[in-house]
N, C-alpha and C positions, 0 to 999 in steps of 0.2 A: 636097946635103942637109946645110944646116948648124947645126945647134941653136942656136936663139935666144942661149943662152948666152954662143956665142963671137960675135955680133955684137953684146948690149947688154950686157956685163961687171958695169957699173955697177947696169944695171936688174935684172940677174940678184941681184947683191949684198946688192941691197936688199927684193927679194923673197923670199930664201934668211933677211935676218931676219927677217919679217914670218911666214915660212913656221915657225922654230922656233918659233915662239911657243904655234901654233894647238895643237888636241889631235892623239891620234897616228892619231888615225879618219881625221879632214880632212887630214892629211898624206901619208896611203896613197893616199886619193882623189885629192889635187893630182896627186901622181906619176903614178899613170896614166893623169891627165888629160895633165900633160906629156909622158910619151909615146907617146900616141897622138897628139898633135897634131907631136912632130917626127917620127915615121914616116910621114903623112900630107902633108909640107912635098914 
């Protein structure tokens, strides 16, 4: 079980700025969208 993270570094990177940008609503949500999809992997 290995979180996307550590296999696309770059893609993480780039999403992580994309992700500060949003509001802090959609950024609660991302998260638990994130992990519920790597607990589910």
């Amino acid at each position: 079980m290995i979180p996307i993270i550590h296999k696309h570094p770059n893609f993480f990177h780039e999403w992580q700025k994309d992700f500060l940008t949003l509001p802090i609503a959609e950024q609660e949500r991302l998260l638990r969208v994130q992990a519920i999809s790597a607990f589910s992997m």
